[in-house]
Short mmCIF file of the C-alpha atoms (twelve columns), coordinates in Angstrom:
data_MODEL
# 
_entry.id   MODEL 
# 
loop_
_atom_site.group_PDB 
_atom_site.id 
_atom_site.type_symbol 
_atom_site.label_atom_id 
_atom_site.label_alt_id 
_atom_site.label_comp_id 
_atom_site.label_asym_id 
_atom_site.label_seq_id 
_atom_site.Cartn_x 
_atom_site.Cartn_y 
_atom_site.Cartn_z 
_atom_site.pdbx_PDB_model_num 
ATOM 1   C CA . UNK A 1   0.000   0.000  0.000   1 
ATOM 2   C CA . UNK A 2   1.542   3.059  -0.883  1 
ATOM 3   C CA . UNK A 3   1.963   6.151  1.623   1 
ATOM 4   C CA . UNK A 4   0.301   9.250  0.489   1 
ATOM 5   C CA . UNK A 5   1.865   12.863 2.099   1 
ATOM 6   C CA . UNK A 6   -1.014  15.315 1.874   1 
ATOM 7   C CA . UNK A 7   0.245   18.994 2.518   1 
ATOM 8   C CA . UNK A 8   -2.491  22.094 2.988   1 
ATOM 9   C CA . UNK A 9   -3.074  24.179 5.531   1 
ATOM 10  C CA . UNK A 10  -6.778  24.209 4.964   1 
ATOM 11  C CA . UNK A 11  -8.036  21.350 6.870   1 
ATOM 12  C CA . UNK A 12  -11.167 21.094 4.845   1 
ATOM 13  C CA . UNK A 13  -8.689  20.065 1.686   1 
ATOM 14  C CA . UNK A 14  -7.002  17.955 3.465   1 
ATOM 15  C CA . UNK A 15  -10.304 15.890 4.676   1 
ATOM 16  C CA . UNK A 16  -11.266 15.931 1.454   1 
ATOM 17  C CA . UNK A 17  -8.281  14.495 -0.123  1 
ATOM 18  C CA . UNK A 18  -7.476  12.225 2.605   1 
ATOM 19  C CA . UNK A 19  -11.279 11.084 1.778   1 
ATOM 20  C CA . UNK A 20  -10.517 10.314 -1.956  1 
ATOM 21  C CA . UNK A 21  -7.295  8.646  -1.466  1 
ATOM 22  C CA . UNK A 22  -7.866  6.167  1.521   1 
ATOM 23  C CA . UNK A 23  -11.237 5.139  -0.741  1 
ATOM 24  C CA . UNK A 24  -8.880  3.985  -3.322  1 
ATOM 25  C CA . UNK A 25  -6.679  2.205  -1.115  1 
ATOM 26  C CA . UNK A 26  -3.752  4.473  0.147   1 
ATOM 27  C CA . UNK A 27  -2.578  5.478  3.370   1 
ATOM 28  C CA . UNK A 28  -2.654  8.742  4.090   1 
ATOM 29  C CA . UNK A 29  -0.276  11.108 6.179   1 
ATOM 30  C CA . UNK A 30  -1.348  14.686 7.235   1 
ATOM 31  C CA . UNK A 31  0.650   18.022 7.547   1 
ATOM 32  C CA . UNK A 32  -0.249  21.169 8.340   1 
ATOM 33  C CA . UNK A 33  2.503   23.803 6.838   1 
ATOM 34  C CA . UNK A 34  5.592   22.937 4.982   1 
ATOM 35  C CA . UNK A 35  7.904   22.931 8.202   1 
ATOM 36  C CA . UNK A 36  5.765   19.664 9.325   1 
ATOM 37  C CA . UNK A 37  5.851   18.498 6.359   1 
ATOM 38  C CA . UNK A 38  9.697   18.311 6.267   1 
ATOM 39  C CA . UNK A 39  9.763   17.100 9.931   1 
ATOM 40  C CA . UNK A 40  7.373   14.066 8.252   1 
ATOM 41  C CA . UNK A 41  9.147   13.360 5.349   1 
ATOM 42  C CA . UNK A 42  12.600  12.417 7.593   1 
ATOM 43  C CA . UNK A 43  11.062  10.257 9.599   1 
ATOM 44  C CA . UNK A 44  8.184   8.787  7.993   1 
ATOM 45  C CA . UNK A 45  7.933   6.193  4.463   1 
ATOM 46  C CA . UNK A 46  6.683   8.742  2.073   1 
ATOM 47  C CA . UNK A 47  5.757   7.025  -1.215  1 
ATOM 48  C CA . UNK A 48  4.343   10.326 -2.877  1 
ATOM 49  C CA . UNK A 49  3.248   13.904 -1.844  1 
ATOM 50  C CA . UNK A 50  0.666   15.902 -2.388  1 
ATOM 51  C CA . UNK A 51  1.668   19.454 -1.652  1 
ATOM 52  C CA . UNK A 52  -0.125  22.846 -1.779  1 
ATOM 53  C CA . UNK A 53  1.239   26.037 -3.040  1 
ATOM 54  C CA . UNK A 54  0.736   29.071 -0.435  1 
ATOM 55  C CA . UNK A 55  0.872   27.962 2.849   1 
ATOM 56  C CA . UNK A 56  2.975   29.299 6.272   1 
ATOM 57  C CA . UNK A 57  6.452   29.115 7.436   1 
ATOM 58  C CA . UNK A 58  7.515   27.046 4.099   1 
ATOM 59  C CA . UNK A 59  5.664   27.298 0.893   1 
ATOM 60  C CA . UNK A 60  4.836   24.624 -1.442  1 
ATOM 61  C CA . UNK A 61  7.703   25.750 -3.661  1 
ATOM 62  C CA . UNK A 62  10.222  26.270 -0.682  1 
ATOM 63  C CA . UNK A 63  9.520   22.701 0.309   1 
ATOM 64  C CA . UNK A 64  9.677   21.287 -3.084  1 
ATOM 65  C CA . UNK A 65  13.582  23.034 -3.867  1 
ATOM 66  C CA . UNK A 66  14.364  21.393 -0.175  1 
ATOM 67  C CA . UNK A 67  13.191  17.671 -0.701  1 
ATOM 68  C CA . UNK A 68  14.817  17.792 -4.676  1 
ATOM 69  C CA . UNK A 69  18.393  18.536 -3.282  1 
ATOM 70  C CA . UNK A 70  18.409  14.721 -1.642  1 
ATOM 71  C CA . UNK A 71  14.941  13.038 -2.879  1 
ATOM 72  C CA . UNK A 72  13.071  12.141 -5.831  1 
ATOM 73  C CA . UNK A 73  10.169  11.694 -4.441  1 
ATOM 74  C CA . UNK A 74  7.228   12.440 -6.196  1 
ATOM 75  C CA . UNK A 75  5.079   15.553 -6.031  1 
ATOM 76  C CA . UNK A 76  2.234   16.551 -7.253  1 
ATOM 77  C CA . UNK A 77  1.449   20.252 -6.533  1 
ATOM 78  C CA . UNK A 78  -2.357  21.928 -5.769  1 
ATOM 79  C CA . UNK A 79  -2.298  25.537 -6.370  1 
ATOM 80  C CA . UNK A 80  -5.628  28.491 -6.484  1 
ATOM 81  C CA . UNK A 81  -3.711  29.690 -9.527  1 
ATOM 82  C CA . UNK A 82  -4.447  28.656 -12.358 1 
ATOM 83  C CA . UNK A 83  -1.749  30.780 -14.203 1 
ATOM 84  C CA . UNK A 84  0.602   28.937 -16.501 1 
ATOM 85  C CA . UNK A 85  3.591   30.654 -15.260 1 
ATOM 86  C CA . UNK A 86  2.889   29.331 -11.414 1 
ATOM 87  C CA . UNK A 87  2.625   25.786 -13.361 1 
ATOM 88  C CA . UNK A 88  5.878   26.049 -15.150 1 
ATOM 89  C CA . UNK A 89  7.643   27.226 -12.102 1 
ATOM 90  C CA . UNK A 90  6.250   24.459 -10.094 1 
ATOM 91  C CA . UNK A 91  7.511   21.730 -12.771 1 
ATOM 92  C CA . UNK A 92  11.261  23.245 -13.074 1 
ATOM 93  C CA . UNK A 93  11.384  23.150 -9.418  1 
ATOM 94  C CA . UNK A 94  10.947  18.992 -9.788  1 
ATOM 95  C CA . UNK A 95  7.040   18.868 -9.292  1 
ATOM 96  C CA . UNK A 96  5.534   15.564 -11.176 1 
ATOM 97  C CA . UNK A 97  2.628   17.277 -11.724 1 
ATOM 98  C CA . UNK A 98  0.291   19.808 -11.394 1 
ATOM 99  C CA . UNK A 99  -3.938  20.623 -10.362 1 
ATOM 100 C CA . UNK A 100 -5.457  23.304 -9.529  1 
ATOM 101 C CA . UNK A 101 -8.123  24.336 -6.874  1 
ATOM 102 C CA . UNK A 102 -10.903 23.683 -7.302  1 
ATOM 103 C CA . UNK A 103 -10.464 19.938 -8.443  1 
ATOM 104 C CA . UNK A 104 -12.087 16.915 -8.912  1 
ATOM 105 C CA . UNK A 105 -11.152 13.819 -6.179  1 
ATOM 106 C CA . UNK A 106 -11.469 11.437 -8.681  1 
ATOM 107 C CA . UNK A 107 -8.868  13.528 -10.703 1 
ATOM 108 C CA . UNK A 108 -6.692  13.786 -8.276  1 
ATOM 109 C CA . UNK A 109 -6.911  10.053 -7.684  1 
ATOM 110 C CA . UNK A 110 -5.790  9.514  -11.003 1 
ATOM 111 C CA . UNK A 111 -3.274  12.138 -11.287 1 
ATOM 112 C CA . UNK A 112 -1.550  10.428 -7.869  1 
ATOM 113 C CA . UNK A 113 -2.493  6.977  -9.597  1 
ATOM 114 C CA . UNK A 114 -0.662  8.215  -13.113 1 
ATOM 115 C CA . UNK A 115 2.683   9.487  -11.393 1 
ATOM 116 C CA . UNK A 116 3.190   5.796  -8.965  1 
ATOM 117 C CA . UNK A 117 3.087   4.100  -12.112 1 
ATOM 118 C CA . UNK A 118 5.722   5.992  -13.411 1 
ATOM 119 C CA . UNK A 119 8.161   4.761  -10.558 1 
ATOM 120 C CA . UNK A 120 9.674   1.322  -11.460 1 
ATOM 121 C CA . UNK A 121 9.799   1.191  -7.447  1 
ATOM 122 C CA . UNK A 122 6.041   1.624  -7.115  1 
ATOM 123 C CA . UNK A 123 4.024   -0.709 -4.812  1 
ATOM 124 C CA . UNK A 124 0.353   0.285  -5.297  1 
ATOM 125 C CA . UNK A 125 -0.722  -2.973 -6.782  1 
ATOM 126 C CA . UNK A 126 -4.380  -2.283 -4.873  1 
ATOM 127 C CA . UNK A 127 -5.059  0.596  -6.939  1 
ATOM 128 C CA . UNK A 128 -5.325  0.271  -11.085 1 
ATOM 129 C CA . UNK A 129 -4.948  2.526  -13.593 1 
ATOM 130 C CA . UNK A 130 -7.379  1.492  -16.264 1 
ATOM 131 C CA . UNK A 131 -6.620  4.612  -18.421 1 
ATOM 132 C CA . UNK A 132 -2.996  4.031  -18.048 1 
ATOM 133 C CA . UNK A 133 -2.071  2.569  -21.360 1 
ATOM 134 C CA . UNK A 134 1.091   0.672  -22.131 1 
ATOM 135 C CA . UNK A 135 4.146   2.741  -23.269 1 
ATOM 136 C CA . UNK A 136 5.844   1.908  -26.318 1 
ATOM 137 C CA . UNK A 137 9.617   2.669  -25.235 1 
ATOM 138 C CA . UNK A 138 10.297  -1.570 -25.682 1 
ATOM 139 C CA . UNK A 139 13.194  -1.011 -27.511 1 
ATOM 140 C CA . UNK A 140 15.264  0.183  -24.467 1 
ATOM 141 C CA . UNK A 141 16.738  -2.394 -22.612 1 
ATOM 142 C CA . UNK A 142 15.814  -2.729 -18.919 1 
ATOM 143 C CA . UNK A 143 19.949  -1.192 -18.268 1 
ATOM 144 C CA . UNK A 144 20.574  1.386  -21.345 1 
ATOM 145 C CA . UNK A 145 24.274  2.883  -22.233 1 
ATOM 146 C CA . UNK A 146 24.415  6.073  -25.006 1 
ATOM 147 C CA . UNK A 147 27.862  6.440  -24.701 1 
ATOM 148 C CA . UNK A 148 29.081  7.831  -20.942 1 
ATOM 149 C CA . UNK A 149 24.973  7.899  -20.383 1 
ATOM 150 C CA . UNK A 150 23.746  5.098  -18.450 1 
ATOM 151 C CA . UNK A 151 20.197  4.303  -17.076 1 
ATOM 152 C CA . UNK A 152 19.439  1.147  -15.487 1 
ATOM 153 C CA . UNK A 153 15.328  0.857  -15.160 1 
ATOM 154 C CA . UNK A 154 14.908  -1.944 -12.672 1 
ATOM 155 C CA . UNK A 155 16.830  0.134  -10.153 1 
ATOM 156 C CA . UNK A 156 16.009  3.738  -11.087 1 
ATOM 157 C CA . UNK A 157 19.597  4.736  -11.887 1 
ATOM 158 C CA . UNK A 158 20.854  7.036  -13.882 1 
ATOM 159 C CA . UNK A 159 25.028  7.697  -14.482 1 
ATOM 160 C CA . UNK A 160 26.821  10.091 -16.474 1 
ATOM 161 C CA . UNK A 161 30.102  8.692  -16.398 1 
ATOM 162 C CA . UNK A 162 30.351  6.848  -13.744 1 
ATOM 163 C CA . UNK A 163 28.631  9.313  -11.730 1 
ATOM 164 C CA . UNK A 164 24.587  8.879  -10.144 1 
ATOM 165 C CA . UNK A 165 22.299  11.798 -11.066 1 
ATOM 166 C CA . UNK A 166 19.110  12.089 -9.356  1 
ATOM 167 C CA . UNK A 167 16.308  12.338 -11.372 1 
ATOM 168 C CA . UNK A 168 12.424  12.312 -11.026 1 
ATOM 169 C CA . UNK A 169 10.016  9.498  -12.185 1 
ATOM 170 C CA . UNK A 170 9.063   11.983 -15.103 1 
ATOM 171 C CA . UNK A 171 12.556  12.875 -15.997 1 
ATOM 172 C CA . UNK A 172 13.840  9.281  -15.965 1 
ATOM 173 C CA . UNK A 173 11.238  8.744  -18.117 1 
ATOM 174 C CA . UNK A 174 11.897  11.305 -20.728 1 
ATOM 175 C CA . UNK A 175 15.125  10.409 -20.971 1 
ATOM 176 C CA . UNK A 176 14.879  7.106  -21.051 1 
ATOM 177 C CA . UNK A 177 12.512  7.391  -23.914 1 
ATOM 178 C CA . UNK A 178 15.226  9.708  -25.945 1 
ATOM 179 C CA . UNK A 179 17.228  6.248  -25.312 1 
ATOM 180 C CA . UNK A 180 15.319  4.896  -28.522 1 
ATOM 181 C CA . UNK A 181 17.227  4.678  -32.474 1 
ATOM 182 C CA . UNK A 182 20.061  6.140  -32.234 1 
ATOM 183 C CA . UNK A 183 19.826  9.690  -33.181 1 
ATOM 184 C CA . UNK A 184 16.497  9.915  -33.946 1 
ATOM 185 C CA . UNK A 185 14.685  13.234 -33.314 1 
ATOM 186 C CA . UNK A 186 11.023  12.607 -31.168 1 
ATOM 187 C CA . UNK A 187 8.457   15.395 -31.269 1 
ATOM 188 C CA . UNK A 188 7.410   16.346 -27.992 1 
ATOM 189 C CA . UNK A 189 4.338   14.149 -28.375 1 
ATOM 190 C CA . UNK A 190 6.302   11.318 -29.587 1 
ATOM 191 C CA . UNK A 191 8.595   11.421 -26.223 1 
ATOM 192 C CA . UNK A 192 5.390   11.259 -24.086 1 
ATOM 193 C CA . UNK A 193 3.331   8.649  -26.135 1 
ATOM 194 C CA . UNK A 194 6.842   6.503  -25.813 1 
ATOM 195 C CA . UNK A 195 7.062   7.006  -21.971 1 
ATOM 196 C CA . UNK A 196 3.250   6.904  -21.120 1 
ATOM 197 C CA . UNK A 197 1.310   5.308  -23.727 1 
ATOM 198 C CA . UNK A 198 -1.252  7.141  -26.170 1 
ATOM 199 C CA . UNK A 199 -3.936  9.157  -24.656 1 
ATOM 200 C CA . UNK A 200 -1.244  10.447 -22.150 1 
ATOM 201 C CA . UNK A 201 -2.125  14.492 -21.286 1 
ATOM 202 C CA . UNK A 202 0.991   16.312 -20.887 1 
ATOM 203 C CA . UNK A 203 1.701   19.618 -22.458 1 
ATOM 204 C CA . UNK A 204 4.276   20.802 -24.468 1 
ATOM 205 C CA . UNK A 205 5.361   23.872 -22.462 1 
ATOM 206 C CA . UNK A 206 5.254   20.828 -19.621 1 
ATOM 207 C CA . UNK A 207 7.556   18.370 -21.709 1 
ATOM 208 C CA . UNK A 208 10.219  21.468 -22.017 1 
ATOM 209 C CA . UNK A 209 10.230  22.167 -18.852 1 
ATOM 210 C CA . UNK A 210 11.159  18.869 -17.905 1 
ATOM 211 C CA . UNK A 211 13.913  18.737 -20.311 1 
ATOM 212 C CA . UNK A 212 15.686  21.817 -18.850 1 
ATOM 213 C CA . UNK A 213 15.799  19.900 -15.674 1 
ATOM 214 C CA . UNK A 214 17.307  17.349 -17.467 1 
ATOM 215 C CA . UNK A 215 19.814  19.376 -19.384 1 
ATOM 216 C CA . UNK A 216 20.824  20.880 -15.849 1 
ATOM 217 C CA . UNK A 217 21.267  18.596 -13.568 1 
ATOM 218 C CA . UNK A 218 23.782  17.076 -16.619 1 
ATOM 219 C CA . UNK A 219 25.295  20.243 -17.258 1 
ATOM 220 C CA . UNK A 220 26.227  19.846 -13.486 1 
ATOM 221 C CA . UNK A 221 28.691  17.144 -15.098 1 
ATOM 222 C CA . UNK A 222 29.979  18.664 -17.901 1 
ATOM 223 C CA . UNK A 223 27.078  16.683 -20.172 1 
ATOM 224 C CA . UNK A 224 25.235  18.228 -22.348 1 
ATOM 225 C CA . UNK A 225 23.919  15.463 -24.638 1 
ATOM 226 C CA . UNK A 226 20.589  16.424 -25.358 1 
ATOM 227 C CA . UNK A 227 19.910  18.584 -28.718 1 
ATOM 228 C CA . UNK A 228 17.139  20.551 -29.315 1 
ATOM 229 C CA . UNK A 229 16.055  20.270 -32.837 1 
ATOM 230 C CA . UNK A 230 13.879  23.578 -33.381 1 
ATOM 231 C CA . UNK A 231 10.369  23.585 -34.811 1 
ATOM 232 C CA . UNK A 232 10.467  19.230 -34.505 1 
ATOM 233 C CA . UNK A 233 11.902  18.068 -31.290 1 
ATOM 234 C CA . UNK A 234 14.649  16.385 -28.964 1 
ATOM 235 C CA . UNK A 235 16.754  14.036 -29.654 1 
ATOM 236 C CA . UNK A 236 19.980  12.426 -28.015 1 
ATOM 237 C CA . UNK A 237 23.850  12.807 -29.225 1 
ATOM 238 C CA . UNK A 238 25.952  9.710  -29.255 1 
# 
């Protein structure tokens, strides 16, 4: 059963969610403000968050930069704003995804649903995913090698040279999916139709974001082996 971190400082939301998620099978974990949330995340199994924007002492976004500098774990952010620029901020920070207030449970079930199934490490076998179709990346091996670029899917591992690079569900996706002919370009759609399966919603302003995350936590390295081909797509440099 997989542990569910709900984060709001509106206790209404958090009943609510709480609610929505325990009815499809997960166990739930409360905090109040982004400080508890921290305090929860150290010393509790935390198998996913769901985090709120604006809250007290730490903010959504504060909390989110904290947990990427040593976790992966994923995050789905709930926001009042509904402005594109508060989404895209929210994404390059490491979010997994993104709703806004007010939402649907059952959408948020699915969302939380969507981004487990991303993990190779997820355990939520209770909780199907009937509109989660099949991706169509089968031509990468479960352990991949494009030159010094090594990602190994059964353990959730990706090396640049010998050295690990953290990387989110959604980015280890992404670029595992640019793993595919070698030097093919992929359309933005392509790259999320390979990771996710058809019928997959993910923008392109989305897919770009996650790429610069990418491209920066490599550049940390000295790698830059992604190429943006303009007007068509990505693709990956020997």
């Amino acid at each position: 059963m997989s542990q569910v971190l709900v984060v709001d400082d509106d206790r209404h939301i958090r009943d609510v969610v709480r609610f929505a998620l325990e009815k499809a099978g997960f166990s739930v974990m409360e905090a109040r403000d982004g400080a508890e949330a921290l305090s929860l995340f150290d010393t509790q199994g935390v198998d996913l968050i769901v985090l709120d924007v604006v809250m007290p002492e730490f903010d959504g976004l504060e909390v989110c930069k904290r947990l990427r500098k040593t976790s992966d774990v994923p995050i789905l952010f709930l926001s009042s704003c509904d402005d594109e620029i508060d989404r895209i901020v929210g994404l390059e920070l490491g979010a997994d995804d993104y709703i806004t207030k007010p939402f649907s449970p059952r959408e948020l079930v699915a969302r939380v649903k969507a981004v487990l199934r991303r993990r190779p490490t997820a355990t939520d076998e209770s909780a199907p995913c009937p509109d989660e179709a099949k991706s169509f990346d089968s031509d990468v091996p479960p352990v991949a090698q494009r030159g010094r670029l090594v990602l190994d899917s059964s353990r959730h591992q990706c090396q640049w040279d010998g050295n690990e690079i953290s990387l989110t569900a959604t980015e280890f996706l992404l670029l595992r999916s640019l793993l595919g002919t070698d030097g093919r370009v992929y359309s933005r759609s392509e790259l999320v139709d390979r990771a996710w399966g058809y019928g997959h919603h993910m923008t392109e302003r989305t897919v770009d974001s996650h790429i610069r995350r990418i491209r920066s936590k490599l550049a940390e390295l000295g790698a830059d082996p992604i190429e943006t081909v303009y007007g068509v797509g990505y693709r990956l440099n020997g």
